[in-house]
Structures are given as structure tokens and as C-alpha cells.
PyMOL Python script that loads the backbone (N, CA, C, O; Angstrom):
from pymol import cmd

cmd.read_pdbstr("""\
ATOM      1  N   UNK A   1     -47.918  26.562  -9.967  1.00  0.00           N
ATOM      2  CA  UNK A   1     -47.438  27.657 -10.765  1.00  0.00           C
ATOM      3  C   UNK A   1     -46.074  28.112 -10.240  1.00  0.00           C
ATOM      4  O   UNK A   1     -45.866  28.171  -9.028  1.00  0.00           O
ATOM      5  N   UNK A   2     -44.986  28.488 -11.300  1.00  0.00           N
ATOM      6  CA  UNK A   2     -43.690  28.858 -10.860  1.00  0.00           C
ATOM      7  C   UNK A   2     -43.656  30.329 -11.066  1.00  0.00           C
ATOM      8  O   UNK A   2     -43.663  30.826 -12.192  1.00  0.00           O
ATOM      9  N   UNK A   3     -43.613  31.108  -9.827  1.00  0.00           N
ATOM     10  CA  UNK A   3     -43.285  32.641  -9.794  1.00  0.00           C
ATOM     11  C   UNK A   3     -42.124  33.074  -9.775  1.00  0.00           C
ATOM     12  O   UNK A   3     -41.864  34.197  -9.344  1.00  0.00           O
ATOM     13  N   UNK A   4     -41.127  32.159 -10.291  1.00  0.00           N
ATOM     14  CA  UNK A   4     -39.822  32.733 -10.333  1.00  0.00           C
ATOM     15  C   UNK A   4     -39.575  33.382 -11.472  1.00  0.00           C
ATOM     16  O   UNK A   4     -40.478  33.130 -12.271  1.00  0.00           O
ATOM     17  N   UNK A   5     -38.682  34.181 -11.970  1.00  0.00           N
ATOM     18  CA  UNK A   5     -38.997  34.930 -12.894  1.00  0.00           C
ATOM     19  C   UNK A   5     -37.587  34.009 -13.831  1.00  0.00           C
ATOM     20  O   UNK A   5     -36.952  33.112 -13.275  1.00  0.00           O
ATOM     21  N   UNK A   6     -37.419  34.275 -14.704  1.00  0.00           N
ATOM     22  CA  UNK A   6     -36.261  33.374 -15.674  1.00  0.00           C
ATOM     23  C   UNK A   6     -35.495  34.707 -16.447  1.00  0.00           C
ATOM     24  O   UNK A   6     -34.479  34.730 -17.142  1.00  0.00           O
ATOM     25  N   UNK A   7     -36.047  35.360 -16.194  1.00  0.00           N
ATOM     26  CA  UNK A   7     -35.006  36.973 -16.805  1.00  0.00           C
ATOM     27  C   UNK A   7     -34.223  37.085 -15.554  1.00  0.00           C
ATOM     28  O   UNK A   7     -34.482  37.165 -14.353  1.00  0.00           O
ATOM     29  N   UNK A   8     -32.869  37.051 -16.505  1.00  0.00           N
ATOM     30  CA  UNK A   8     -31.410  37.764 -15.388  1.00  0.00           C
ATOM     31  C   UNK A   8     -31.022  38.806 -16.687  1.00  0.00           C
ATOM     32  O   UNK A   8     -31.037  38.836 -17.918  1.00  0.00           O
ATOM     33  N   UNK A   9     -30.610  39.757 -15.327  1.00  0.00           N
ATOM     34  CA  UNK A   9     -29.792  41.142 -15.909  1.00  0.00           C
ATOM     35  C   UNK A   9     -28.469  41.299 -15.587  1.00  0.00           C
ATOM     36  O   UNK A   9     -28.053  41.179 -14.435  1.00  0.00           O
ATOM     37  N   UNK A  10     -27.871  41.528 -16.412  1.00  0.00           N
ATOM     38  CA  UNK A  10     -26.255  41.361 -16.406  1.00  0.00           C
ATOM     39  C   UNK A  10     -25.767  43.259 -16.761  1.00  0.00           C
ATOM     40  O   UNK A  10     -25.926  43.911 -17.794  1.00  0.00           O
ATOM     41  N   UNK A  11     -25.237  43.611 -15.599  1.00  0.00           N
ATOM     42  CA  UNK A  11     -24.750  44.946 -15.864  1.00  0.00           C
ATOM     43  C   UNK A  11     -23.373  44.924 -15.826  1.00  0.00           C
ATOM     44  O   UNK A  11     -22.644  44.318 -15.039  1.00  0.00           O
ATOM     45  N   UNK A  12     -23.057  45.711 -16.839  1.00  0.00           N
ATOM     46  CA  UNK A  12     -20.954  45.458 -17.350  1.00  0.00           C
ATOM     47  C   UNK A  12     -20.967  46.892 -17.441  1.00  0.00           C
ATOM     48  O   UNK A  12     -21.726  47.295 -18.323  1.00  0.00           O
ATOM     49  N   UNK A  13     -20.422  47.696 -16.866  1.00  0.00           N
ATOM     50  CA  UNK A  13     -19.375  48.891 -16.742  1.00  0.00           C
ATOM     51  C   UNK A  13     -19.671  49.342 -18.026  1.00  0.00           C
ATOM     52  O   UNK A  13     -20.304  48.605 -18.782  1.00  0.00           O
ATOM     53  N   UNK A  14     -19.202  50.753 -18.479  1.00  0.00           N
ATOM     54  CA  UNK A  14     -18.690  51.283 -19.645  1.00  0.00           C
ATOM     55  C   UNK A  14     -17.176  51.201 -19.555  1.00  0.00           C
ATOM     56  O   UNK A  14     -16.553  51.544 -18.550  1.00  0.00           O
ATOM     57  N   UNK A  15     -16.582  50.693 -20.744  1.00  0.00           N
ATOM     58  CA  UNK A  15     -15.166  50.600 -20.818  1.00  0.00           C
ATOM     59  C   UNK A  15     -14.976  51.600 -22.227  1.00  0.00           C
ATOM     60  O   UNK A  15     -15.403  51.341 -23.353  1.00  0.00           O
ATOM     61  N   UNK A  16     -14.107  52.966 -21.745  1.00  0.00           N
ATOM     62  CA  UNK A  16     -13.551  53.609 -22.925  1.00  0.00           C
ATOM     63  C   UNK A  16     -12.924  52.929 -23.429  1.00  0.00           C
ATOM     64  O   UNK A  16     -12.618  51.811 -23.014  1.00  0.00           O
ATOM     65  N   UNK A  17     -12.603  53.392 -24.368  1.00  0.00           N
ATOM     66  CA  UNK A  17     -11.187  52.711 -25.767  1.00  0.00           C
ATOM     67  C   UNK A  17     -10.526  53.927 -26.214  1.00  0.00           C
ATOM     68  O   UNK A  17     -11.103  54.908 -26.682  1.00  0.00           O
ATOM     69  N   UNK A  18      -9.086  53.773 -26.009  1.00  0.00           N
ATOM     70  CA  UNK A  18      -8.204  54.744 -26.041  1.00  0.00           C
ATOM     71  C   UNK A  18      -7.656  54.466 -27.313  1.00  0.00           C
ATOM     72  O   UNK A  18      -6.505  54.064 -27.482  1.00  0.00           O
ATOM     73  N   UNK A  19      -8.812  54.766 -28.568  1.00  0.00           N
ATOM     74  CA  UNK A  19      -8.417  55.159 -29.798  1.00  0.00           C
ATOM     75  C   UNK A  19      -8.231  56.720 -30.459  1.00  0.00           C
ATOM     76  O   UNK A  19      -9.003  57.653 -30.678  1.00  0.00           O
ATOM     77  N   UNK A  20      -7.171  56.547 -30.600  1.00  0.00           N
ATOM     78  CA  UNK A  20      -6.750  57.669 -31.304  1.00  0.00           C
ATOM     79  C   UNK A  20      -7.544  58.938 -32.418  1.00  0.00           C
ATOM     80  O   UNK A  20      -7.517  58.553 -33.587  1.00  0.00           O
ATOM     81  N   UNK A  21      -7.927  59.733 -32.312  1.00  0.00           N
ATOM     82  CA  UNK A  21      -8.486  60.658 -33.331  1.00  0.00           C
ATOM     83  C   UNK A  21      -7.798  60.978 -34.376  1.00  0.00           C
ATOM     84  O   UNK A  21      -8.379  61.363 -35.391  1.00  0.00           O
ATOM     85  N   UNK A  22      -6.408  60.876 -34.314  1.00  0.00           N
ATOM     86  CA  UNK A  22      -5.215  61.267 -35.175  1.00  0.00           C
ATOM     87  C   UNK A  22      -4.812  60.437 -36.202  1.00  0.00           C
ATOM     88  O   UNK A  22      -4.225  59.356 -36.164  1.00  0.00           O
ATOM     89  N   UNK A  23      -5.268  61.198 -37.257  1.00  0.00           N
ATOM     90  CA  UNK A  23      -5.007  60.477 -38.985  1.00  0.00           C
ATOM     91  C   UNK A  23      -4.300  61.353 -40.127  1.00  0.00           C
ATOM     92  O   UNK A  23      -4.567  61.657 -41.290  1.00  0.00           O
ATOM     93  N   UNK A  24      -2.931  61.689 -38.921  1.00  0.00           N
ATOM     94  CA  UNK A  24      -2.385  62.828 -39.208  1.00  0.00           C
ATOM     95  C   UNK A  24      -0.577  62.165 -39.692  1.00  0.00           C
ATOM     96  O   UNK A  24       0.103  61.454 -38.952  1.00  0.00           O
ATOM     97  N   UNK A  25      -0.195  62.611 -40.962  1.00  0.00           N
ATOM     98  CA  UNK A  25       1.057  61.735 -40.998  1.00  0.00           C
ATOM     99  C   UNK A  25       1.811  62.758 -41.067  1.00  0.00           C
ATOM    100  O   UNK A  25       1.496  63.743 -41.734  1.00  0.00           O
ATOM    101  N   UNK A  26       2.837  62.677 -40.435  1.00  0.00           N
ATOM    102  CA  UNK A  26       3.148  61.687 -39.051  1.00  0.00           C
ATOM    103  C   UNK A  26       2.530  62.475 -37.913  1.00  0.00           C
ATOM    104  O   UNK A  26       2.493  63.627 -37.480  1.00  0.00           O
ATOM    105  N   UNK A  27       1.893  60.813 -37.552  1.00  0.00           N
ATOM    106  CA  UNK A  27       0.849  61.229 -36.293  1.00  0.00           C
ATOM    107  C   UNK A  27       1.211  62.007 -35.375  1.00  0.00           C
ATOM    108  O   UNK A  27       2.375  62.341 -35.155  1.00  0.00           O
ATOM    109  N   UNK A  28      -0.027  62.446 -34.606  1.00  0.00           N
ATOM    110  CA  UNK A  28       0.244  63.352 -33.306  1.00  0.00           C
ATOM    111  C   UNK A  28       1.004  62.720 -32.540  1.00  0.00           C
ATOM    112  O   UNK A  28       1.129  61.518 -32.775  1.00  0.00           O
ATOM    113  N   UNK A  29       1.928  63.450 -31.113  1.00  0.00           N
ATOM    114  CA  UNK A  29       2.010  62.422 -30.153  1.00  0.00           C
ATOM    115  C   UNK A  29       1.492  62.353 -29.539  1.00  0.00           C
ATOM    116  O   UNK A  29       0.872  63.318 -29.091  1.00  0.00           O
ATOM    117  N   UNK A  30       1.347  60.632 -28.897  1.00  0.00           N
ATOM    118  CA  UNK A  30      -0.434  60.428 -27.996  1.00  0.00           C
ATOM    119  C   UNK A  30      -0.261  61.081 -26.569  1.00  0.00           C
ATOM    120  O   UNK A  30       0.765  61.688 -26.263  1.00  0.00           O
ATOM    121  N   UNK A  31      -1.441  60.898 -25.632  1.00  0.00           N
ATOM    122  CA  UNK A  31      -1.681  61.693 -24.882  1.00  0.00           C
ATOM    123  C   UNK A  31      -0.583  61.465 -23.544  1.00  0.00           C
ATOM    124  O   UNK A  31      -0.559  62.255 -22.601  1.00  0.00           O
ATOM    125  N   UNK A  32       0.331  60.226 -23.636  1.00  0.00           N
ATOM    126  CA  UNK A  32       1.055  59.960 -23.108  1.00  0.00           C
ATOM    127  C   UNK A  32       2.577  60.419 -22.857  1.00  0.00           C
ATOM    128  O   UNK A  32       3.326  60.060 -21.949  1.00  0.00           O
ATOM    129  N   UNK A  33       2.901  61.582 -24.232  1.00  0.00           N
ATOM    130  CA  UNK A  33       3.841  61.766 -24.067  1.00  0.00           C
ATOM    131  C   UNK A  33       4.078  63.052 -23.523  1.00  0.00           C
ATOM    132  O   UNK A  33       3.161  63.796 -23.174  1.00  0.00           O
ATOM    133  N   UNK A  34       5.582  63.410 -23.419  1.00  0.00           N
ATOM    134  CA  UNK A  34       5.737  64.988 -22.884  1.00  0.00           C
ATOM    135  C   UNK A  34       5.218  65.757 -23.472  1.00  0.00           C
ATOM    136  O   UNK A  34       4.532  66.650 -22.976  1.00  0.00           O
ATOM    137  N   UNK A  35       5.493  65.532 -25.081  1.00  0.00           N
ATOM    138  CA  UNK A  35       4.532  67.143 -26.218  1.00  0.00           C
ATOM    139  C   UNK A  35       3.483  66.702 -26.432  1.00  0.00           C
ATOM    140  O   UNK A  35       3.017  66.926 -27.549  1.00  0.00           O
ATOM    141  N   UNK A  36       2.740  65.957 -25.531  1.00  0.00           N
ATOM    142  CA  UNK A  36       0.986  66.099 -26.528  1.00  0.00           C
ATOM    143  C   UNK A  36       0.682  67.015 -26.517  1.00  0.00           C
ATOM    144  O   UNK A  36      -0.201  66.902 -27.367  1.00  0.00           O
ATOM    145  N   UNK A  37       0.631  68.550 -26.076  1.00  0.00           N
ATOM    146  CA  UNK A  37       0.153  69.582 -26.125  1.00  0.00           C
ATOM    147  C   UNK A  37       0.819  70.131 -28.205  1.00  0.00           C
ATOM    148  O   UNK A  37       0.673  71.162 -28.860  1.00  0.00           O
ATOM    149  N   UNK A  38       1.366  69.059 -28.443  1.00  0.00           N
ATOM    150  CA  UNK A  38       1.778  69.763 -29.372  1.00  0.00           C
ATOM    151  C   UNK A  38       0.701  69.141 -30.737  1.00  0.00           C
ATOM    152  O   UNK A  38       0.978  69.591 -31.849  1.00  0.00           O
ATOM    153  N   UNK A  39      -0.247  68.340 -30.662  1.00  0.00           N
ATOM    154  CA  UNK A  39      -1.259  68.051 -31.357  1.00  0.00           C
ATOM    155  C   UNK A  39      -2.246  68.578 -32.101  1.00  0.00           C
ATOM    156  O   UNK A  39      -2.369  69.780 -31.866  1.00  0.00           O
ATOM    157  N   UNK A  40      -2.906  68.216 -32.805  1.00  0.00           N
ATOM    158  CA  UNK A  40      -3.987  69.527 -33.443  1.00  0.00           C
ATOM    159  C   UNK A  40      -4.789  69.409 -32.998  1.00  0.00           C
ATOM    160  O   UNK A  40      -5.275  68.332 -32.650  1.00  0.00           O
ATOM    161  N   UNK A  41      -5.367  70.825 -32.793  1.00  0.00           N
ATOM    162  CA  UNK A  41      -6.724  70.953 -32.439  1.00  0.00           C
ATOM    163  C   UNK A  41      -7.731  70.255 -33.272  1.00  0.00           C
ATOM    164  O   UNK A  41      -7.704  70.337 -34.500  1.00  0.00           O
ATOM    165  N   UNK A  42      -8.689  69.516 -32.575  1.00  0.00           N
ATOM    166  CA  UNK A  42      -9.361  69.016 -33.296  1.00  0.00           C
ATOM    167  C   UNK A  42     -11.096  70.089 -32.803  1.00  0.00           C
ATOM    168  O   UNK A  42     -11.956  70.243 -33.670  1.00  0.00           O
ATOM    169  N   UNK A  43     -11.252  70.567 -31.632  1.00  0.00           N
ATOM    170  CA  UNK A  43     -12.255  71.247 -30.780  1.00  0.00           C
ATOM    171  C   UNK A  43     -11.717  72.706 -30.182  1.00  0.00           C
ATOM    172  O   UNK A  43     -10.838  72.778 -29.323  1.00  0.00           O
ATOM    173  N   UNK A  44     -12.465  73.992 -30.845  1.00  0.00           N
ATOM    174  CA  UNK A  44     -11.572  74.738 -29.785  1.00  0.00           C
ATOM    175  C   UNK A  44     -12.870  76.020 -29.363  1.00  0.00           C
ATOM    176  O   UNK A  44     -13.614  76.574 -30.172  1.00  0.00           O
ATOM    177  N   UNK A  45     -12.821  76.227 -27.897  1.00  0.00           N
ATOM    178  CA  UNK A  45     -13.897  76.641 -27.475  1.00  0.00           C
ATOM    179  C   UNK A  45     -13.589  77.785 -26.599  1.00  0.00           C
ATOM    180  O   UNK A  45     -13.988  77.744 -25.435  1.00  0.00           O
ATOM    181  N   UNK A  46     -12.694  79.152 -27.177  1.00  0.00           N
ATOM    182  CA  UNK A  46     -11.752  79.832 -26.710  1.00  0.00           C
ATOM    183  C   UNK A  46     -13.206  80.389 -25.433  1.00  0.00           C
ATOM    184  O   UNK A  46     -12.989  80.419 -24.222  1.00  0.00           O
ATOM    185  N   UNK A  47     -14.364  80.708 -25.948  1.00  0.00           N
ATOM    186  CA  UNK A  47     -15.445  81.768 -24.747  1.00  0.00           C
ATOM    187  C   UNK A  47     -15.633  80.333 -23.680  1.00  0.00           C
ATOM    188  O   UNK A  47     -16.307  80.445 -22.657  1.00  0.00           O
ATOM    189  N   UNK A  48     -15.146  79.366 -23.946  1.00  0.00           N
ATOM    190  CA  UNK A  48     -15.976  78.398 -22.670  1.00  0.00           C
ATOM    191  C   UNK A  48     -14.484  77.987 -21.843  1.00  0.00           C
ATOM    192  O   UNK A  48     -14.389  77.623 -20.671  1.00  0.00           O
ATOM    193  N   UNK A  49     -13.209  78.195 -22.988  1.00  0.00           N
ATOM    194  CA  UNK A  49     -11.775  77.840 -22.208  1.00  0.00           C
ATOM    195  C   UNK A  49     -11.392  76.923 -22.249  1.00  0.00           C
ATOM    196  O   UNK A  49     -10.812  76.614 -21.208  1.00  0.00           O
ATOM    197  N   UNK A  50     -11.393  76.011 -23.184  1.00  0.00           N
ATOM    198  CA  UNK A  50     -10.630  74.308 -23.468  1.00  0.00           C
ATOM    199  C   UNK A  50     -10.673  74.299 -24.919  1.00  0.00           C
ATOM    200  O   UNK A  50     -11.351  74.893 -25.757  1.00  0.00           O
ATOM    201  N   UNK A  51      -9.738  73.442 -24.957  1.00  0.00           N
ATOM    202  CA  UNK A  51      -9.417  72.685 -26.260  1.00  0.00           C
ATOM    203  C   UNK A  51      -9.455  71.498 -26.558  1.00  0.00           C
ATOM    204  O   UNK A  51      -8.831  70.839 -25.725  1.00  0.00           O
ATOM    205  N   UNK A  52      -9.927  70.841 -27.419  1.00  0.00           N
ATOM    206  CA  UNK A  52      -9.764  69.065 -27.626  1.00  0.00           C
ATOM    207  C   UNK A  52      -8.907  68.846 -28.436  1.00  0.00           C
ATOM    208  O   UNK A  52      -9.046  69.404 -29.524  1.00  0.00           O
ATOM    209  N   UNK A  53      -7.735  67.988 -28.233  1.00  0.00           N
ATOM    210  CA  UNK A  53      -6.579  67.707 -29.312  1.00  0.00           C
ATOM    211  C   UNK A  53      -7.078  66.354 -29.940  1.00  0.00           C
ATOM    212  O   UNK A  53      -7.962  65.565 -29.607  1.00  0.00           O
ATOM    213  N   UNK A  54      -6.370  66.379 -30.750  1.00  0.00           N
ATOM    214  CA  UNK A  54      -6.653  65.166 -31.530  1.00  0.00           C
ATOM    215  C   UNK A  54      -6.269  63.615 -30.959  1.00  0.00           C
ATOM    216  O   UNK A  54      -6.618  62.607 -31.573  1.00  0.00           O
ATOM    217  N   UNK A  55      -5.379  63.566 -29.497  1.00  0.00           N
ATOM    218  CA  UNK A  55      -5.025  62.523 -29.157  1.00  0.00           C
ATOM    219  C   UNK A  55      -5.539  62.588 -28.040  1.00  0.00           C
ATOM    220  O   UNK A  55      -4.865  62.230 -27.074  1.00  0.00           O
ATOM    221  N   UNK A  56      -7.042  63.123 -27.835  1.00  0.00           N
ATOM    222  CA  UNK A  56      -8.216  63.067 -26.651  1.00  0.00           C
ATOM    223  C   UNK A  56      -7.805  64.008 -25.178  1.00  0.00           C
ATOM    224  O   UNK A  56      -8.429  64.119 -24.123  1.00  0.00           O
ATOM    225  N   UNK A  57      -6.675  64.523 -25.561  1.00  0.00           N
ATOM    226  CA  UNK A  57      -6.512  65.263 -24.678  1.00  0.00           C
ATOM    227  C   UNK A  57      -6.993  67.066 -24.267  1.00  0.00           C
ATOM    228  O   UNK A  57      -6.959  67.965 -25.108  1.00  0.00           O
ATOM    229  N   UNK A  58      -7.362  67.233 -22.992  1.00  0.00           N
ATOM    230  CA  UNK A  58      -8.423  68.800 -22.715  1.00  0.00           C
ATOM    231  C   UNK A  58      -7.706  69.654 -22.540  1.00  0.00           C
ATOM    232  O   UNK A  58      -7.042  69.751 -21.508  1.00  0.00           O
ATOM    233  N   UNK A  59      -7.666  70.431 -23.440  1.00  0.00           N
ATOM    234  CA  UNK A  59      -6.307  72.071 -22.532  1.00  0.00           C
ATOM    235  C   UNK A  59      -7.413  72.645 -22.280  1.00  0.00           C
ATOM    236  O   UNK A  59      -8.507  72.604 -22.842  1.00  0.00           O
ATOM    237  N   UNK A  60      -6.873  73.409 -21.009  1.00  0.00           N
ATOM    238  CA  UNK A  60      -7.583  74.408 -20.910  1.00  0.00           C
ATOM    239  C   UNK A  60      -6.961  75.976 -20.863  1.00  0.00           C
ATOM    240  O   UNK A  60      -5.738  76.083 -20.768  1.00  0.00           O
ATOM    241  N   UNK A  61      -7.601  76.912 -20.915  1.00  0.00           N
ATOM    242  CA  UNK A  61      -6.775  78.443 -20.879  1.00  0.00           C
ATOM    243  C   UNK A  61      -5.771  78.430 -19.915  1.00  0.00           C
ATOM    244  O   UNK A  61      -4.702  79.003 -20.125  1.00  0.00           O
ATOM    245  N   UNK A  62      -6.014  77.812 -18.842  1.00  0.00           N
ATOM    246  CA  UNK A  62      -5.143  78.789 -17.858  1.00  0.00           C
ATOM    247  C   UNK A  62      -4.370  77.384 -17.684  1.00  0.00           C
ATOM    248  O   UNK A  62      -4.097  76.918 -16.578  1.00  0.00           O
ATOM    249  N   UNK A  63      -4.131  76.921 -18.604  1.00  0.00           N
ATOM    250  CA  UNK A  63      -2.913  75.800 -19.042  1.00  0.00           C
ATOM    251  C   UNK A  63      -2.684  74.111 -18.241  1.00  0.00           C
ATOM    252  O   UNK A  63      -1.757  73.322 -18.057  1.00  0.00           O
ATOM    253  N   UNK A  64      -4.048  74.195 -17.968  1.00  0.00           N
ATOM    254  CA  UNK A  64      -4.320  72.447 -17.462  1.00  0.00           C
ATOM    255  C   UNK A  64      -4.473  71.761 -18.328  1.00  0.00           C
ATOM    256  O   UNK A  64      -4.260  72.249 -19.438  1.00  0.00           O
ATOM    257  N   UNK A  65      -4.768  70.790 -18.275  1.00  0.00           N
ATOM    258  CA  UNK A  65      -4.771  69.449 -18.758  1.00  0.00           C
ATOM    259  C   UNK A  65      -5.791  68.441 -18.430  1.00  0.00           C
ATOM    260  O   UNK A  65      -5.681  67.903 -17.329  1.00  0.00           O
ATOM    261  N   UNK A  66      -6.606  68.149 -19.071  1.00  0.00           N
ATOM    262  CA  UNK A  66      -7.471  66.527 -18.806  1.00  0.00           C
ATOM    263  C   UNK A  66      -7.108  65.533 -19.315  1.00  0.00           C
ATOM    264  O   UNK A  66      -7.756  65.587 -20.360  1.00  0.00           O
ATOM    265  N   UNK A  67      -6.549  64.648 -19.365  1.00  0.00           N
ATOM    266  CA  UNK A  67      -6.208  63.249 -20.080  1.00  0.00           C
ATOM    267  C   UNK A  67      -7.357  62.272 -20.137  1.00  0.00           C
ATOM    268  O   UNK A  67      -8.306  62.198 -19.357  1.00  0.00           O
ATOM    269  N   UNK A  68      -7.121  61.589 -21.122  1.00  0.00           N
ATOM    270  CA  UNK A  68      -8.381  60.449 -21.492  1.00  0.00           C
ATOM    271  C   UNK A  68      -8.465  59.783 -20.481  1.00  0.00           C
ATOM    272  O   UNK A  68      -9.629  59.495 -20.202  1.00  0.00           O
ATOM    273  N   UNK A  69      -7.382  59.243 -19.500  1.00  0.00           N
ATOM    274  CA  UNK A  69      -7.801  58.350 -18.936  1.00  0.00           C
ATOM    275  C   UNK A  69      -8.148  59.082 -17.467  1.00  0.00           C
ATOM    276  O   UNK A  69      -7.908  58.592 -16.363  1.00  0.00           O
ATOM    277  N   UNK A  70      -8.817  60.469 -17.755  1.00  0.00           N
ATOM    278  CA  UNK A  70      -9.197  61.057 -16.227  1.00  0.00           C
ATOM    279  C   UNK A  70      -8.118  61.422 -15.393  1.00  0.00           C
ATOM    280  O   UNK A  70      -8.239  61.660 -14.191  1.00  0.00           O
ATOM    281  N   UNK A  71      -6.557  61.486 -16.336  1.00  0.00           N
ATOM    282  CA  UNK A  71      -5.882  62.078 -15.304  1.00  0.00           C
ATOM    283  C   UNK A  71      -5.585  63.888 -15.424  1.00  0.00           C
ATOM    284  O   UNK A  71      -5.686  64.592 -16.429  1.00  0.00           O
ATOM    285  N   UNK A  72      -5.230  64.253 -14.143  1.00  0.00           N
ATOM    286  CA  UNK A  72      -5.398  65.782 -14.160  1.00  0.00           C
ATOM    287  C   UNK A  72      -4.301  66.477 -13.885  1.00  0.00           C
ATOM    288  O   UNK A  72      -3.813  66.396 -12.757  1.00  0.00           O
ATOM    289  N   UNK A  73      -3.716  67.292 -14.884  1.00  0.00           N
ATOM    290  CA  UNK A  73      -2.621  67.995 -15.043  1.00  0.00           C
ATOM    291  C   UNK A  73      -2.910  69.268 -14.714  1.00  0.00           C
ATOM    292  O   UNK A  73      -3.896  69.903 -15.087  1.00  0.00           O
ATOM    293  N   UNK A  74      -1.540  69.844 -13.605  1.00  0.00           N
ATOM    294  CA  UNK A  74      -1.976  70.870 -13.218  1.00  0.00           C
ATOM    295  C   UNK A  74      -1.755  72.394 -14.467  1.00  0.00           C
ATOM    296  O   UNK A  74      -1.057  72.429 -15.480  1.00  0.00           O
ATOM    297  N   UNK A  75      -2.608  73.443 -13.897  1.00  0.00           N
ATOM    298  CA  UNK A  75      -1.939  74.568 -14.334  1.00  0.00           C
ATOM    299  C   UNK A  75      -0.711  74.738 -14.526  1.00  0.00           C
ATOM    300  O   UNK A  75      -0.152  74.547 -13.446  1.00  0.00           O
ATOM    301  N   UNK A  76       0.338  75.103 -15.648  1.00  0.00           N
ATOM    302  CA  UNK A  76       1.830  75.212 -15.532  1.00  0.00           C
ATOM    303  C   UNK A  76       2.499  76.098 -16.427  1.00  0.00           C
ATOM    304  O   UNK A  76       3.512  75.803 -17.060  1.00  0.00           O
ATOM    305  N   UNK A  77       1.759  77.458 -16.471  1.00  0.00           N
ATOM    306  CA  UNK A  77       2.257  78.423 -16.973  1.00  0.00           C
ATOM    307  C   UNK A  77       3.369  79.184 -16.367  1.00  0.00           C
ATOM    308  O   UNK A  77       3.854  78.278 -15.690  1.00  0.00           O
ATOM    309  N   UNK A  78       3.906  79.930 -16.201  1.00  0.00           N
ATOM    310  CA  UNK A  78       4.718  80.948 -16.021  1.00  0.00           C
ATOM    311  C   UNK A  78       4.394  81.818 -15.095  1.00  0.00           C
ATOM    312  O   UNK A  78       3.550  82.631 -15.471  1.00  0.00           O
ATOM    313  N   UNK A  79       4.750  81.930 -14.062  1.00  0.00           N
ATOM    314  CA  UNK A  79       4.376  82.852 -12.569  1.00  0.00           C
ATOM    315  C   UNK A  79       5.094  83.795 -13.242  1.00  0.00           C
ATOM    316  O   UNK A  79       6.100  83.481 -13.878  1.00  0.00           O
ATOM    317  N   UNK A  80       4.673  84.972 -13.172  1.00  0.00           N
ATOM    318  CA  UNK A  80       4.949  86.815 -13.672  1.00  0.00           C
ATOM    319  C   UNK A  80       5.163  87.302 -12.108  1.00  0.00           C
ATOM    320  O   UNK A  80       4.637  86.821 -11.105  1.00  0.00           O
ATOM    321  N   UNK A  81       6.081  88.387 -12.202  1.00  0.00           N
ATOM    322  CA  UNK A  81       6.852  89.030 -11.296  1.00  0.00           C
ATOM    323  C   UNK A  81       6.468  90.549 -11.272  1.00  0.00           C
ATOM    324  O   UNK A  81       6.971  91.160 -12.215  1.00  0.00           O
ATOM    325  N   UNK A  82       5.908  91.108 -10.656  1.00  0.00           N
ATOM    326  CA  UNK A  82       5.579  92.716 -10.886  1.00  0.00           C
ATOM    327  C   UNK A  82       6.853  93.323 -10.241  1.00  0.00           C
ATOM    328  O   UNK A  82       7.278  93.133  -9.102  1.00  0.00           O
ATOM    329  N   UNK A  83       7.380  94.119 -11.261  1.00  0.00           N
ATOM    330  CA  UNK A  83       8.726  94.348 -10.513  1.00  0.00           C
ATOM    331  C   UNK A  83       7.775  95.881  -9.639  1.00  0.00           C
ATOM    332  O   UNK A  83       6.756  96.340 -10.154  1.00  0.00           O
ATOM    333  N   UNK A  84       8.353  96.441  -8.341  1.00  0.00           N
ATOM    334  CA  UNK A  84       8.089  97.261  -7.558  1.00  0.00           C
ATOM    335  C   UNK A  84       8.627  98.456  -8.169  1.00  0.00           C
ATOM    336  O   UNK A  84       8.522  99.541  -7.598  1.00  0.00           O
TER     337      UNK A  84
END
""", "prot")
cmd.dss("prot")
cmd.show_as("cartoon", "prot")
cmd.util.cbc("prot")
cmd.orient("prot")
């Protein structure tokens, strides 16, 4: 008798796909450029504090950034001055 088993398991990663949400003419710019913040909202969740744009990119309130491909943009609002 052969106790070897003849099932193999093959595990492959999840691979995103950096397709676009934007079916907007003329399209958004993608998440790559300087104005993607200038995209439409496609998600907006002002009591939880982020936004989803249409070219997969995360704002958040206090003016960060998530990018699709997991990169992380800092806060970059405007430092205020209390005058004395």
C-alpha cells in the first residue's frame, strides 16, 4: 500500500491590481501624481476621518495620505502661529 498522499498545495500571494475607479472624462489624476488629492470622492466618512478618491487613494482629516500601493504620506497642513 502507498501512503503517500498525491495532493500538492500551491500557495500564490494576493497580488492587487492597480485599476483605476475613475470613469470620469477627463479622468482623475492617478494616485501617482502631485494633485491626486484633487480627485472625486468616491467614499467619505467625515465621523471616522478619511476619504476614498476615486484613484484608490485614503485622505485623511488631519491631511495624510494612504496610497494603493501602501505608501504613507505624511500630515501636511499648515502649522498656525498663535500670535502672543
Amino acid at each position: 500500500m502507498n501512503t503517500s498522499s498525491s495532493r500538492t498545495t500551491t500557495f500564490t500571494s494576493p497580488q492587487r491590481k492597480t485599476t483605476s475607479m475613475c470613469q470620469h472624462q477627463p479622468p482623475c489624476p492617478s494616485a501617482d501624481s502631485t494633485d491626486r488629492e484633487a480627485a472625486h470622492l468616491v467614499a467619505h466618512h467625515p465621523e471616522q476621518g478619511w476619504s476614498l478618491l476615486c484613484n484608490g487613494v485614503l485622505l485623511f482629516e488631519d491631511t495624510g495620505e494612504l496610497l494603493p500601493d501602501g505608501q504613507v504620506i505624511a500630515p501636511h497642513r499648515a502649522r498656525v502661529i498663535a500670535a502672543a
